[in-house]
Structure formats: C-alpha cells, structure tokens
Z-matrix of the N, CA and C atoms (Angstrom, degrees):
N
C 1 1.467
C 2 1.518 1 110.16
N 3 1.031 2 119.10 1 129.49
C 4 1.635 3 136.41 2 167.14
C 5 1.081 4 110.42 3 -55.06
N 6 1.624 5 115.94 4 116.06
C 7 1.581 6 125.19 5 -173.86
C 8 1.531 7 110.64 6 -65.41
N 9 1.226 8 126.27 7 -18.93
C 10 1.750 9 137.08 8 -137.12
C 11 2.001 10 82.86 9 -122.95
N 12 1.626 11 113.72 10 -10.61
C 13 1.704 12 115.09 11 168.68
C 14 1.142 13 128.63 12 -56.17
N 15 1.229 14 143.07 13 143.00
C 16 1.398 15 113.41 14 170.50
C 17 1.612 16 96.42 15 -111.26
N 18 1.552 17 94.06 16 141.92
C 19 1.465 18 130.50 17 173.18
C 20 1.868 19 113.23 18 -16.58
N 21 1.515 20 120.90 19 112.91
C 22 1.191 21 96.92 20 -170.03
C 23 1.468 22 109.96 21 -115.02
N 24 0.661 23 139.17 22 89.10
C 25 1.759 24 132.66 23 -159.95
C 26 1.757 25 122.12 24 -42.36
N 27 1.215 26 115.40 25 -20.36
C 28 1.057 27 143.76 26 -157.35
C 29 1.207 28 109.60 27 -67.27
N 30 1.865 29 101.39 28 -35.05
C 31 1.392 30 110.10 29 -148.46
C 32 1.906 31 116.08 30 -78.63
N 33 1.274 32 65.48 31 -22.43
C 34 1.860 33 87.12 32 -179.28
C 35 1.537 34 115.80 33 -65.34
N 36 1.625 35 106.08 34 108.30
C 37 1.302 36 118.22 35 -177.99
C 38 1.652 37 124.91 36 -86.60
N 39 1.536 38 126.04 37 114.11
C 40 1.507 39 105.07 38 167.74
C 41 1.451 40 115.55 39 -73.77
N 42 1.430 41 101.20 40 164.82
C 43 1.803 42 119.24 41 152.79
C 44 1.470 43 101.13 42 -164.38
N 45 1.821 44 101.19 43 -160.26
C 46 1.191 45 110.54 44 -157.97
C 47 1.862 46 109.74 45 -48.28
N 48 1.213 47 98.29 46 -53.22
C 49 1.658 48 100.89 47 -179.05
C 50 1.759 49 132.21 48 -94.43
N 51 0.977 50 91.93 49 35.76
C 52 1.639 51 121.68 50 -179.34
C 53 1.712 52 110.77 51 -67.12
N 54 1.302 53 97.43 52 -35.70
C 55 1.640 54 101.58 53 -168.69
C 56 2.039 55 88.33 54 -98.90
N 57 1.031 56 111.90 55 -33.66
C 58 1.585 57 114.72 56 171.77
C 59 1.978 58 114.70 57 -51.28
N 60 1.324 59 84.40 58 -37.55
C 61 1.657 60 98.09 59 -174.72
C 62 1.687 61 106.74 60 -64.86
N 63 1.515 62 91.57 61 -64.88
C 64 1.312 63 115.46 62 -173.40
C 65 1.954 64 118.20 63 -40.94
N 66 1.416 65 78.71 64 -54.22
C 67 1.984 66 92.65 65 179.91
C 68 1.889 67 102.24 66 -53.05
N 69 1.742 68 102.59 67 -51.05
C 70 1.606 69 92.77 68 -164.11
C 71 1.579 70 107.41 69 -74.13
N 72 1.226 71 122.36 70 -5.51
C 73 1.401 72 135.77 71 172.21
C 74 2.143 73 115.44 72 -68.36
N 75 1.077 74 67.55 73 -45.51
C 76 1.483 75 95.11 74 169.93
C 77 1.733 76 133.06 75 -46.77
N 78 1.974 77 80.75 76 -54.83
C 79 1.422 78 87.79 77 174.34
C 80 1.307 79 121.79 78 -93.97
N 81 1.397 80 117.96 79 2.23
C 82 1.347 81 139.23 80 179.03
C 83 1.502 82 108.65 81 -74.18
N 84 1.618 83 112.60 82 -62.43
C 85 1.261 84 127.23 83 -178.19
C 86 1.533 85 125.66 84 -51.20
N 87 1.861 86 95.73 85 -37.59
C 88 1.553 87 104.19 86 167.25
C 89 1.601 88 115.94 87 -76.10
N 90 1.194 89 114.13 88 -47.49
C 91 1.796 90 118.72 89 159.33
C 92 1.775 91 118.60 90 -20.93
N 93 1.486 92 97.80 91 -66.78
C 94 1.285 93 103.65 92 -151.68
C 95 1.954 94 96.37 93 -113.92
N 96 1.188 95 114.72 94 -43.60
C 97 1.375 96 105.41 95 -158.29
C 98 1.440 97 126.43 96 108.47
N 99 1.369 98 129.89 97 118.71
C 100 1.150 99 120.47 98 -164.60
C 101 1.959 100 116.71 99 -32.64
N 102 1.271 101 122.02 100 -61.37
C 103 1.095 102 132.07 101 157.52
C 104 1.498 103 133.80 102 -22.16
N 105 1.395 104 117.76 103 -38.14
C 106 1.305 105 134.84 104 167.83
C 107 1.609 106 129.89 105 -98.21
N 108 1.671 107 96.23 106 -15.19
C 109 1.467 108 98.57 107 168.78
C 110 1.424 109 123.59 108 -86.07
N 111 1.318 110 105.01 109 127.05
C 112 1.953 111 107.71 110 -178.65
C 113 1.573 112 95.58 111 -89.58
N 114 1.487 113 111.17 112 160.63
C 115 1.668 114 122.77 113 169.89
C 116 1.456 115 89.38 114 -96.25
N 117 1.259 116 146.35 115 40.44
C 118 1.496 117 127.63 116 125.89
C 119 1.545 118 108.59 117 -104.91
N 120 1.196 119 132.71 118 5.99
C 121 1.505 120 128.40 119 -154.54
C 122 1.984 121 66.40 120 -118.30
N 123 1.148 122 144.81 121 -83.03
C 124 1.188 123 137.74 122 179.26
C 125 1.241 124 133.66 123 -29.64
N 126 1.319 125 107.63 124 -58.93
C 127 1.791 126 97.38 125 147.52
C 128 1.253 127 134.96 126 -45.00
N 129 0.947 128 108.82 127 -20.80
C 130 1.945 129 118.29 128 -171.41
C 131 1.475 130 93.27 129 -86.49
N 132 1.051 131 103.18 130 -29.61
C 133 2.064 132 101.40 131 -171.91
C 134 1.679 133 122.37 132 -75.66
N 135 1.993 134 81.83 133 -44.79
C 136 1.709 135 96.15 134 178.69
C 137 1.911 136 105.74 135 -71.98
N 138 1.258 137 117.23 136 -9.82
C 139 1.297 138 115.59 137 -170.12
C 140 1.013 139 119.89 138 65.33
N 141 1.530 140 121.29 139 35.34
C 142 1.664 141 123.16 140 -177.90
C 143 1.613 142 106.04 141 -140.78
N 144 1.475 143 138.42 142 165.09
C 145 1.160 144 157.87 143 -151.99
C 146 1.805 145 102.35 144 -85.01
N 147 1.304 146 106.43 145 130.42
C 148 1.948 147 84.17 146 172.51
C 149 1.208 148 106.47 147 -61.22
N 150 1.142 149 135.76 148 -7.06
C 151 1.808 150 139.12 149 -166.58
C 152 1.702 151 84.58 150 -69.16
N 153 1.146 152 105.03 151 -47.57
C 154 1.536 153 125.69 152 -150.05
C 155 1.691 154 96.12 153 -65.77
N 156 1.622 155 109.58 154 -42.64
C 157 1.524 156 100.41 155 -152.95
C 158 1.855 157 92.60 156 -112.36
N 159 1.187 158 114.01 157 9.69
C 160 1.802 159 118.11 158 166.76
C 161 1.807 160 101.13 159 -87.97
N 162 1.231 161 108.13 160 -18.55
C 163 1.656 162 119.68 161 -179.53
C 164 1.690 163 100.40 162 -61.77
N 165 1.166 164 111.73 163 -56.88
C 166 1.228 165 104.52 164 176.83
C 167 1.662 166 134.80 165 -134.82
N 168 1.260 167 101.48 166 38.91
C 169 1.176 168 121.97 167 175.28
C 170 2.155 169 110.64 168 -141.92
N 171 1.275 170 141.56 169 94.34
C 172 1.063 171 123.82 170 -154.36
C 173 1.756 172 109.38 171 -73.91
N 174 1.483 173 115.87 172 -32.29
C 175 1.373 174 121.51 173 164.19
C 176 1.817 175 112.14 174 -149.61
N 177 1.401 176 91.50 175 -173.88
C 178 1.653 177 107.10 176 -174.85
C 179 1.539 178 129.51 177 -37.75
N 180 1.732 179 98.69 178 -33.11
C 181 1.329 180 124.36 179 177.36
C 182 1.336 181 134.19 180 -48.49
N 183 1.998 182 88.60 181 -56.29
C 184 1.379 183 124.12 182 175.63
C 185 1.268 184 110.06 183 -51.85
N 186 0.989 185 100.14 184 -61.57
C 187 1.676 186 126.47 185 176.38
C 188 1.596 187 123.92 186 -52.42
N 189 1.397 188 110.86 187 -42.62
C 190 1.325 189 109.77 188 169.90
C 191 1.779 190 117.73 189 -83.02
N 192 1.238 191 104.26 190 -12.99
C 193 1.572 192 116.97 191 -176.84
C 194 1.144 193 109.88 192 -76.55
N 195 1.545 194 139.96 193 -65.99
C 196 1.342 195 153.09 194 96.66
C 197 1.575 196 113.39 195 42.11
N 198 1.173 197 110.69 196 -58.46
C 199 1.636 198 117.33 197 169.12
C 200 1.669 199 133.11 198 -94.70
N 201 1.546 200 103.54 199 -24.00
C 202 1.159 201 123.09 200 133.85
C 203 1.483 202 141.09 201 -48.25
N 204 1.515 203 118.73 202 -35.17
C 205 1.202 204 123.74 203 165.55
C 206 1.545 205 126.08 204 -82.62
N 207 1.439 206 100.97 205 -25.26
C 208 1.545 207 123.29 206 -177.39
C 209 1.884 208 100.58 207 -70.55
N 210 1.880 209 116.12 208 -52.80
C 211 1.211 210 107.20 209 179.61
C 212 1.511 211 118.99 210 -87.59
N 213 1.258 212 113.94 211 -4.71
C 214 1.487 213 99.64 212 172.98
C 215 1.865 214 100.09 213 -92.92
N 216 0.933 215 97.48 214 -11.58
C 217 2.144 216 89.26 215 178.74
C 218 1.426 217 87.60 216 -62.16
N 219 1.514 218 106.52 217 -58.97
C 220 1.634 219 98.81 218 -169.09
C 221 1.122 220 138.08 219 -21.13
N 222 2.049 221 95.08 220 -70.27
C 223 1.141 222 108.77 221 156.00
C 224 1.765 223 135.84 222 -45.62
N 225 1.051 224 96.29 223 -33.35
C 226 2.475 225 113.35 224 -177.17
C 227 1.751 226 75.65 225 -55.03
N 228 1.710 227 120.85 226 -60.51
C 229 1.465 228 110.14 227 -144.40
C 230 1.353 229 108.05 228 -64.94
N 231 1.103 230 118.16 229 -56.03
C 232 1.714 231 141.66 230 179.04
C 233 1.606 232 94.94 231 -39.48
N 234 0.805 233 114.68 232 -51.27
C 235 1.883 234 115.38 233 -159.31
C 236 2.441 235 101.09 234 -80.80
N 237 1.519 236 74.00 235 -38.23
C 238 1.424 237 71.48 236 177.43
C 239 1.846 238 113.23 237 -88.64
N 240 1.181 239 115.96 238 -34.30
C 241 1.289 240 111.51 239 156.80
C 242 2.019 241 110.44 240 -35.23
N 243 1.016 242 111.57 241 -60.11
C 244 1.824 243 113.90 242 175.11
C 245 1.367 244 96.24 243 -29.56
N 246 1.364 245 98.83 244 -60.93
C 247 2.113 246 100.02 245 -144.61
C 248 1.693 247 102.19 246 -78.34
N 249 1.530 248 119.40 247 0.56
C 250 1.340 249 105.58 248 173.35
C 251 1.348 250 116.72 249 -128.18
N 252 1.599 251 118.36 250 34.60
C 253 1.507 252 122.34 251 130.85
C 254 1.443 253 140.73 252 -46.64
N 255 1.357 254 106.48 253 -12.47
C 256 1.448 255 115.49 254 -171.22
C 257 1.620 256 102.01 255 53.73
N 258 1.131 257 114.22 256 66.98
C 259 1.369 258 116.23 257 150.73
C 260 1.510 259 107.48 258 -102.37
N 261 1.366 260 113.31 259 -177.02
C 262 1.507 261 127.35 260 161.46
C 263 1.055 262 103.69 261 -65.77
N 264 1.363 263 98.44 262 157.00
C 265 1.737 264 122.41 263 -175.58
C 266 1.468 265 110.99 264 -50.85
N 267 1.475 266 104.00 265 -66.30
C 268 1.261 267 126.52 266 -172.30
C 269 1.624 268 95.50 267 -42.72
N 270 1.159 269 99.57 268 -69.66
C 271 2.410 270 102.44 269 -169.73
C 272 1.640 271 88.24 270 -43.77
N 273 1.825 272 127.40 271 -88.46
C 274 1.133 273 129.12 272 -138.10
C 275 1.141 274 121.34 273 -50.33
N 276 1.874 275 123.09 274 -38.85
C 277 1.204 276 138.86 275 175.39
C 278 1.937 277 109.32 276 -64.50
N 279 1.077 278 106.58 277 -42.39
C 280 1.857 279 117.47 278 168.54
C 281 1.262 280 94.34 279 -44.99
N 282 1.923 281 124.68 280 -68.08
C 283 1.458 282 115.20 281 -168.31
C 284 1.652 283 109.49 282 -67.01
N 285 1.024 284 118.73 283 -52.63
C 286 1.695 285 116.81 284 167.51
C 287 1.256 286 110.57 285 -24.53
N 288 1.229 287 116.52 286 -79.70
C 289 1.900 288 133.14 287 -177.56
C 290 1.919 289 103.23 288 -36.37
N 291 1.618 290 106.76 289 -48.83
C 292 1.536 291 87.89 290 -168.63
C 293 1.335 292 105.86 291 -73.77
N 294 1.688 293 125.20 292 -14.07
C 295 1.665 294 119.47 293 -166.27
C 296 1.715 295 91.61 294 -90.50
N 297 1.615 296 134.71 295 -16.61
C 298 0.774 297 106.65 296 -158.98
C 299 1.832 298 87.52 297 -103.29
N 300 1.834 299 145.59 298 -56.50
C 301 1.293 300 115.06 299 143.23
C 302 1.034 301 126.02 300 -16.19
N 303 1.237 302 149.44 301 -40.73
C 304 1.455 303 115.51 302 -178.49
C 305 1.343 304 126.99 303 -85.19
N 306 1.550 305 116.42 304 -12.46
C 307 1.232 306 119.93 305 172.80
C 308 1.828 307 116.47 306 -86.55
N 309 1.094 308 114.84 307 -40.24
C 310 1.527 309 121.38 308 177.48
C 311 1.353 310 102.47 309 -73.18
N 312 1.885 311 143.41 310 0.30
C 313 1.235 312 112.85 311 165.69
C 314 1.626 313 98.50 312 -118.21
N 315 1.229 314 115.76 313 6.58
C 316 1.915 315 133.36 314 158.97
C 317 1.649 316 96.72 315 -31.11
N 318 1.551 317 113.09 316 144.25
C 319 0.837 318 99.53 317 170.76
C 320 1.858 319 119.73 318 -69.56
N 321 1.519 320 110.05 319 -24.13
C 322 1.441 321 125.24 320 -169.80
C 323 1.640 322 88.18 321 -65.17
N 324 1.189 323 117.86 322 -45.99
C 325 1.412 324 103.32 323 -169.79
C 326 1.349 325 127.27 324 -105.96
N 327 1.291 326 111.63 325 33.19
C 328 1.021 327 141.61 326 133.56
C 329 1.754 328 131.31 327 -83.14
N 330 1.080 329 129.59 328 -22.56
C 331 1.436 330 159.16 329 168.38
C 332 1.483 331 119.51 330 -64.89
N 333 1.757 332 102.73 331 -46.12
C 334 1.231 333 128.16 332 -164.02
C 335 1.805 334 111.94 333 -69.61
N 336 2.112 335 84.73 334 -45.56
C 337 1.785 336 104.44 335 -175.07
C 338 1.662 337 94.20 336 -68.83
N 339 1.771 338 112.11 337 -47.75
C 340 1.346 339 92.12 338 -161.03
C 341 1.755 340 119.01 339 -40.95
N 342 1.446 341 93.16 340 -60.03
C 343 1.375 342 113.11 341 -178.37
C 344 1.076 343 123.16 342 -42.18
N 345 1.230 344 127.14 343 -57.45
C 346 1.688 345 130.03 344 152.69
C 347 1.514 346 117.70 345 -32.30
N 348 1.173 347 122.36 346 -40.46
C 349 1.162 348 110.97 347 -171.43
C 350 2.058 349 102.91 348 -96.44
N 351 1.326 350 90.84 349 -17.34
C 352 1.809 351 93.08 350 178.82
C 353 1.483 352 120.51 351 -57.43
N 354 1.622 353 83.68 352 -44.06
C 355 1.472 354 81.29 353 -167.05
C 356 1.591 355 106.07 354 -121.17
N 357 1.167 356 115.02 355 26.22
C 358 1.296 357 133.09 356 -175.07
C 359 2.075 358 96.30 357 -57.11
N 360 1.269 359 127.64 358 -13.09
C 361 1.308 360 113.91 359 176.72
C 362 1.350 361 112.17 360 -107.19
N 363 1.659 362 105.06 361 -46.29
C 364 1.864 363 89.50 362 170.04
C 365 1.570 364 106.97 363 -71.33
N 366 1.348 365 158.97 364 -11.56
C 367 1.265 366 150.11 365 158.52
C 368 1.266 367 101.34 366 -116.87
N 369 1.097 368 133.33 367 98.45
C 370 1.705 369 123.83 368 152.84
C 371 1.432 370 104.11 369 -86.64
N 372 1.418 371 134.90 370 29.62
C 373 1.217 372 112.59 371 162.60
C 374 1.757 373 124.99 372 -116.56
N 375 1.394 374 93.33 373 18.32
C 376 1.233 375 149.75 374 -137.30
C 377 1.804 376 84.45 375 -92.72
N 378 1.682 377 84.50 376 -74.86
C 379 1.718 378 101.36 377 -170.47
C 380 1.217 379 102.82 378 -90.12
N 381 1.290 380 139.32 379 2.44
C 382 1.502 381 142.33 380 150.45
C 383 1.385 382 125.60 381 -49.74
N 384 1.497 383 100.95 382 -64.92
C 385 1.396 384 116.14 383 -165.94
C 386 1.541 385 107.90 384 -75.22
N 387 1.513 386 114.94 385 -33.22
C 388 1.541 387 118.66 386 162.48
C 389 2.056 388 118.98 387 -58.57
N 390 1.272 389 92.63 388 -28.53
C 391 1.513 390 96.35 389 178.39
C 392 1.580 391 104.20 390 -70.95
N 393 1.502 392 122.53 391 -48.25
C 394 1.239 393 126.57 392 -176.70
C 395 0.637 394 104.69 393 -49.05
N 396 1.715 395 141.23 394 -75.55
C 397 1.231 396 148.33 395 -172.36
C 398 1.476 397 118.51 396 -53.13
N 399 1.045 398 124.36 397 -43.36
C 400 1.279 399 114.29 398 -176.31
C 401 1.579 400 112.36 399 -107.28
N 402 1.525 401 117.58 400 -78.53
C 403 1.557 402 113.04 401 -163.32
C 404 1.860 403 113.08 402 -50.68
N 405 1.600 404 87.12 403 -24.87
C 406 1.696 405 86.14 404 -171.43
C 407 1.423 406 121.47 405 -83.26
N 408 1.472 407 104.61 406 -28.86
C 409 1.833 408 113.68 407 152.70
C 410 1.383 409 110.46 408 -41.98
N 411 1.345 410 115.59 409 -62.31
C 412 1.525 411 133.98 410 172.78
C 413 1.335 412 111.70 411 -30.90
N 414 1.661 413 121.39 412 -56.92
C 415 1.666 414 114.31 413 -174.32
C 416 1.373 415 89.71 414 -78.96
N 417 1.214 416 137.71 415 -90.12
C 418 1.585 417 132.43 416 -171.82
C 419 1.509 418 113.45 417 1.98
N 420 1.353 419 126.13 418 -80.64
C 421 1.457 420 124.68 419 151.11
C 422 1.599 421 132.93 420 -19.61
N 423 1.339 422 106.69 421 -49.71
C 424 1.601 423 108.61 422 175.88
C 425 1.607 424 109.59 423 -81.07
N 426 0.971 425 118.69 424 -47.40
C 427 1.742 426 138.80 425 143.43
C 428 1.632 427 98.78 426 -4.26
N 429 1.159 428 116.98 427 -70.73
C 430 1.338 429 149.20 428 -169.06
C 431 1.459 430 101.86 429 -44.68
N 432 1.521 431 116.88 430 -101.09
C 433 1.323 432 156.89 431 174.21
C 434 1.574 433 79.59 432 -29.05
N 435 1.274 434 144.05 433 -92.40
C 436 1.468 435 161.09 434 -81.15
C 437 1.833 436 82.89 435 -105.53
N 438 1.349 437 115.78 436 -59.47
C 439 1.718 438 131.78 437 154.95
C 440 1.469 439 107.86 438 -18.36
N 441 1.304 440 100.43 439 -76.36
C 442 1.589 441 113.77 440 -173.25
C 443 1.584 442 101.08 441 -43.48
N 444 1.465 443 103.33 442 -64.76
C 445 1.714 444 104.90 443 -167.97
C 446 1.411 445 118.48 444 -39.06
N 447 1.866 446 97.23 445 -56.96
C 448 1.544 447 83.61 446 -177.37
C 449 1.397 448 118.99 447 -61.15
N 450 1.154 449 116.20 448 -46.07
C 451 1.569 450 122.27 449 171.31
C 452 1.550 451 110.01 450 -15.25
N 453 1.480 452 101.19 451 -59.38
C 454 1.805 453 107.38 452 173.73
C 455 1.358 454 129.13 453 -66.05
N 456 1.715 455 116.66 454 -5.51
C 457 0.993 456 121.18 455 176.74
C 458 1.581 457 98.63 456 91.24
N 459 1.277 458 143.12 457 -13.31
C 460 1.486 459 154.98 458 167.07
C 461 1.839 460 115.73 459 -35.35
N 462 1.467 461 94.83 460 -31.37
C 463 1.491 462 87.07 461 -169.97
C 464 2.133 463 90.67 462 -160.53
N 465 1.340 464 107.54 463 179.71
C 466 1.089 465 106.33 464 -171.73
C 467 1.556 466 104.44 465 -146.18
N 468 1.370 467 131.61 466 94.17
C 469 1.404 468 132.80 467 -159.67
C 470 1.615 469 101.99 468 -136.60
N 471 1.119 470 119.05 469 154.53
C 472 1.551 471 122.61 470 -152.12
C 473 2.043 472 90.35 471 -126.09
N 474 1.675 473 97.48 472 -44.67
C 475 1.583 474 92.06 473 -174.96
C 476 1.820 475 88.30 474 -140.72
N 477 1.679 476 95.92 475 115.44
C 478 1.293 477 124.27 476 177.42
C 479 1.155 478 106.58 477 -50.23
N 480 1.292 479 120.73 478 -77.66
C 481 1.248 480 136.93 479 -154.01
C 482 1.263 481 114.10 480 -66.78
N 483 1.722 482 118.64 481 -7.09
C 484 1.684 483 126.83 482 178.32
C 485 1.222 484 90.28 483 -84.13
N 486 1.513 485 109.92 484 -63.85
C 487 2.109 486 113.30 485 -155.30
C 488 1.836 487 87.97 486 -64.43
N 489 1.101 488 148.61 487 -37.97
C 490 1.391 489 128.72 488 -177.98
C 491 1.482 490 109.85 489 -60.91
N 492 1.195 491 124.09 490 -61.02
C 493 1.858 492 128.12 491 158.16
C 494 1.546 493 118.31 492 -33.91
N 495 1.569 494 107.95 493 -35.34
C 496 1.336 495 95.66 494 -173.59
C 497 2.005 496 94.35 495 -84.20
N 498 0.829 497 107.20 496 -46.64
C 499 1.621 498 107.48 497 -166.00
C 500 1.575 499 109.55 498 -57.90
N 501 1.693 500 126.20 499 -19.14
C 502 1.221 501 125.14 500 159.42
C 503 1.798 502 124.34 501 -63.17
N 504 1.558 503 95.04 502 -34.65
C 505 1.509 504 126.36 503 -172.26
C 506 1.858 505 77.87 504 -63.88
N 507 1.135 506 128.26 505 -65.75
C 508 1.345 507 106.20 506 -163.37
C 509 1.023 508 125.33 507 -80.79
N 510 1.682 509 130.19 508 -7.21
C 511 1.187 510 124.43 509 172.93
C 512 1.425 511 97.77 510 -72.77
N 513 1.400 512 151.05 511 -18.54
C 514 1.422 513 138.98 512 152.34
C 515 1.110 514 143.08 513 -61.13
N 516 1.554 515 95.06 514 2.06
C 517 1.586 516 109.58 515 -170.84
C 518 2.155 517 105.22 516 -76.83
N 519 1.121 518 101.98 517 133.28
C 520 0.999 519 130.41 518 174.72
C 521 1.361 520 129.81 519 62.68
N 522 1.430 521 136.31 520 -34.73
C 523 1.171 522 156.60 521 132.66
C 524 1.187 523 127.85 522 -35.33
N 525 1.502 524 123.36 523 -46.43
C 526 1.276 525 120.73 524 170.70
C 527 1.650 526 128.47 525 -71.78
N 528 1.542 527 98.02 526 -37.65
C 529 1.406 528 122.14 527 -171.24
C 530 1.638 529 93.92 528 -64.52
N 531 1.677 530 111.24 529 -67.21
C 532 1.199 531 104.45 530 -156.09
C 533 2.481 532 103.56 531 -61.38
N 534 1.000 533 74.20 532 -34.71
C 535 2.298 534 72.78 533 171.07
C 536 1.195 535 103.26 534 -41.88
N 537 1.505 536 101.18 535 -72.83
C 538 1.521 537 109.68 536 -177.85
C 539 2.204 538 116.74 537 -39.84
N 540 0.893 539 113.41 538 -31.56
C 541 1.120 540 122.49 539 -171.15
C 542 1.545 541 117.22 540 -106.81
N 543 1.548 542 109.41 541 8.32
C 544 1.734 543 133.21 542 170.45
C 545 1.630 544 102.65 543 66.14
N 546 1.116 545 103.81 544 34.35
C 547 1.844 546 103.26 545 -165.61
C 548 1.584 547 107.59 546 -93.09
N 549 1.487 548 99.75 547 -6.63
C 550 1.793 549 124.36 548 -170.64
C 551 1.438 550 100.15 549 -170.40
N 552 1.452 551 97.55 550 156.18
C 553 1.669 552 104.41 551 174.77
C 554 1.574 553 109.84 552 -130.89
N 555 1.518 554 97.02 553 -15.27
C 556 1.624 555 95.91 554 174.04
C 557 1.734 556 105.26 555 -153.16
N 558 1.426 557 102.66 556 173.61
C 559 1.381 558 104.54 557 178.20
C 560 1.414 559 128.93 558 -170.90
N 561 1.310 560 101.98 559 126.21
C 562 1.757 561 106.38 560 -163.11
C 563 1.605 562 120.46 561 -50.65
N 564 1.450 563 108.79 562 161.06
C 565 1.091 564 112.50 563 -156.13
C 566 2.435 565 97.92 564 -78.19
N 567 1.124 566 87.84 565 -31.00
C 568 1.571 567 98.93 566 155.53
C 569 1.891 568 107.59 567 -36.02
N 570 1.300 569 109.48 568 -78.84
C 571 1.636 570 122.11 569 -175.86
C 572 1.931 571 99.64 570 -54.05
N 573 0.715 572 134.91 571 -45.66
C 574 1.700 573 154.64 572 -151.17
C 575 1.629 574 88.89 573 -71.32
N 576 1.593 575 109.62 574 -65.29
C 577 1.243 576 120.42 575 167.57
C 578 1.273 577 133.63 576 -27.09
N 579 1.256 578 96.99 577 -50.18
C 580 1.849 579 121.92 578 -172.97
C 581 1.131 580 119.87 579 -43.77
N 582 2.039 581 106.53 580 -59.92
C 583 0.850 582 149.97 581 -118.24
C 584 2.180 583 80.86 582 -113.36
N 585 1.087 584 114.53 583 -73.45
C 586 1.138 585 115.27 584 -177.55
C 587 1.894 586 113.08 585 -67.72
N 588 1.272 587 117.83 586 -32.28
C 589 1.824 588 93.18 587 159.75
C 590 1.316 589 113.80 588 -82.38
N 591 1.186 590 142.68 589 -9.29
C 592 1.619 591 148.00 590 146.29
C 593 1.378 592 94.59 591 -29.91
N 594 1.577 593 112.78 592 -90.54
C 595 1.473 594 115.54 593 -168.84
C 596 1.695 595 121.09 594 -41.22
N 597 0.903 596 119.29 595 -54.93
C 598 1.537 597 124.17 596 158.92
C 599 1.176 598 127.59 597 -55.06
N 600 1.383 599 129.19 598 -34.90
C 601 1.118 600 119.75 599 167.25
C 602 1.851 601 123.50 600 -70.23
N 603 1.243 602 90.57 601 -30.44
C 604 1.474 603 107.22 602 -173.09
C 605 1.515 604 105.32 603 -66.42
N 606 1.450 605 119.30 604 -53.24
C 607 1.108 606 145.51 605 173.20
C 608 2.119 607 107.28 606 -43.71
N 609 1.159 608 93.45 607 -62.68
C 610 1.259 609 110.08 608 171.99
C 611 1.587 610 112.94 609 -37.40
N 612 1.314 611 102.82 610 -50.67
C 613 1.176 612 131.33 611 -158.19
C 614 1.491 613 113.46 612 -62.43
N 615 1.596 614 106.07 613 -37.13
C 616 1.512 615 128.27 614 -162.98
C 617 1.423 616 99.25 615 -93.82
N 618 1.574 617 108.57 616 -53.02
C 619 1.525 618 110.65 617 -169.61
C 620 1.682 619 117.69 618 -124.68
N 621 1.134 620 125.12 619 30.73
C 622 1.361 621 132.88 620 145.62
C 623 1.646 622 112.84 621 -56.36
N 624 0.995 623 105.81 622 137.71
C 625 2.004 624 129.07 623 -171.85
C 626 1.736 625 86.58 624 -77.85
C-alpha cells in the first residue's frame, strides 16, 4: 500500500474467520499497543496464516482501526446504555463519566488517540471513520438523554449538542491529557474519582434547573 494513499475503509474484507482474526488482533493490540504489535505475533493469536489475515485486512492500520472501532462501539453502547435508564442526571452522567474515564486513560485508548493523531496526515480517513463510529455515536446518545432531561425539567440547556461536548471535554480533564503526554502511566482509583465527580459536578453546576 502507498504511504502518500489515503486510508480506505472499504478495503477490508469479511469471511468465515474474520471475527477469529479480529479477536486475536484484539488481544494483541491491548497487550502490546499498536506500535508493539507485529502481524506475526497476531496471527499466532488469531490461529490463522498471515496469508490468511492479508486476505482481509491489507495492513496494520486496517487492522488496528477495525478493532478500534469494534471496542470503542462497545464502549459508545455500555456508556450510553447508563444514560438511558432514566435515572437523574446527576447518577446517569456519574455512570457515563466512569465508562467514558476509564476508557480514554486504557491503555487501548490511549493507543487509539495516539494513532489518530500520528498518522492523521498520511490517512486522515483513518481518524474520520473512528470519529464516526465512535465519539459521534457518543454525542447522538448524549444529544438524546440530555433532550429527554430537560424535557423532564432535570436540567436546563439552551444548545444540546455544546453541554454534551462540553461534559466529554471534562471527563478528559487532567488524566487523560497528562497519559497522553507520558506525564503518568497510571492512576488510582482515588484520582479517577476526582476527575469524574469534577465533571458532574461542574456540569451540574452550569445546567441544573
């Protein structure tokens, strides 16, 4: 593949062992990190031939994008599953905040931003198609819930789609940035804490009725 290409999503073929590929890819990526995972250490995992996993994956990219989209949906569902219990603001956004901290200081999702932003010029479609899939599922959902609330009189917001952006903006506050920036590599569930009644409270703070 031509480095100077841009990223095509398309290219990526299923069949029978596609989800076989994917899983041992999976556990590779969380292991090691895009950077540290080889496609012979991945093949060895998925239990299939590189013949097998160039069939439907054309390189590393594909492959890490692909598994990237699969665990952050996870995560979009899980987090948005929280916010449509019809609980109070205060509870649902708390459970949101810890699924959404705990995944952005993960090491996988930590891996995910680097990469996006690495190669965000030879593939910008790269960090596109990951935005679609995941962060933008993500506002749609909070979008959602955030509607409902005020509707209930729960909260009082003028432009949805800002206070949902802003309340993600703070589950990144401080923890993520400094990972991202090697300033920390881990962090107690004490700090984790902080960080997610911060965001809610703050949040609370702005747009509580």
């Amino acid at each position: 593949m031509n480095e100077a290409t841009p990223i095509d999503t398309g290219v990526v073929k299923r069949g029978r062992k596609f989800d076989q590929v994917l899983e041992g890819a999976r556990a590779v990526f969380l292991a090691d990190g895009f950077e540290g995972a080889s496609v012979d250490a991945i093949a060895r995992a998925a239990g299939v031939s590189k013949a097998t996993l160039y069939s439907y994956f054309p390189d590393k990219q594909h492959l890490f994008m692909e598994v990237a989209k699969s665990e952050c949906g996870a995560q979009i569902d899980q987090a948005g599953e929280l916010l449509f219990m019809e609980c109070a603001p205060r509870v649902a956004l708390g459970r949101a905040a810890r699924q959404i901290v705990g995944f952005v200081i993960s090491e996988f999702g930590q891996s995910i931003f680097r990469m996006c932003v690495a190669e965000s010029e030879r593939f910008p479609e790269l960090g596109r198609e990951f935005f679609r899939t995941g962060p933008a599922r993500f506002r749609a959902q909070m979008a959602e819930y955030l509607t409902r609330a005020v509707e209930r009189g729960e909260l009082k917001i003028d432009d949805i789609d800002l206070a949902g952006d802003q309340f993600v903006e703070l589950c990144h506050a401080t923890l993520f940035v400094e990972m991202v920036f090697n300033v920390r590599t881990s962090a107690t569930q004490a700090e984790i804490d902080r960080v997610i009644d911060g965001a809610v409270e703050t949040f609370m703070a702005r747009y509580g009725p």
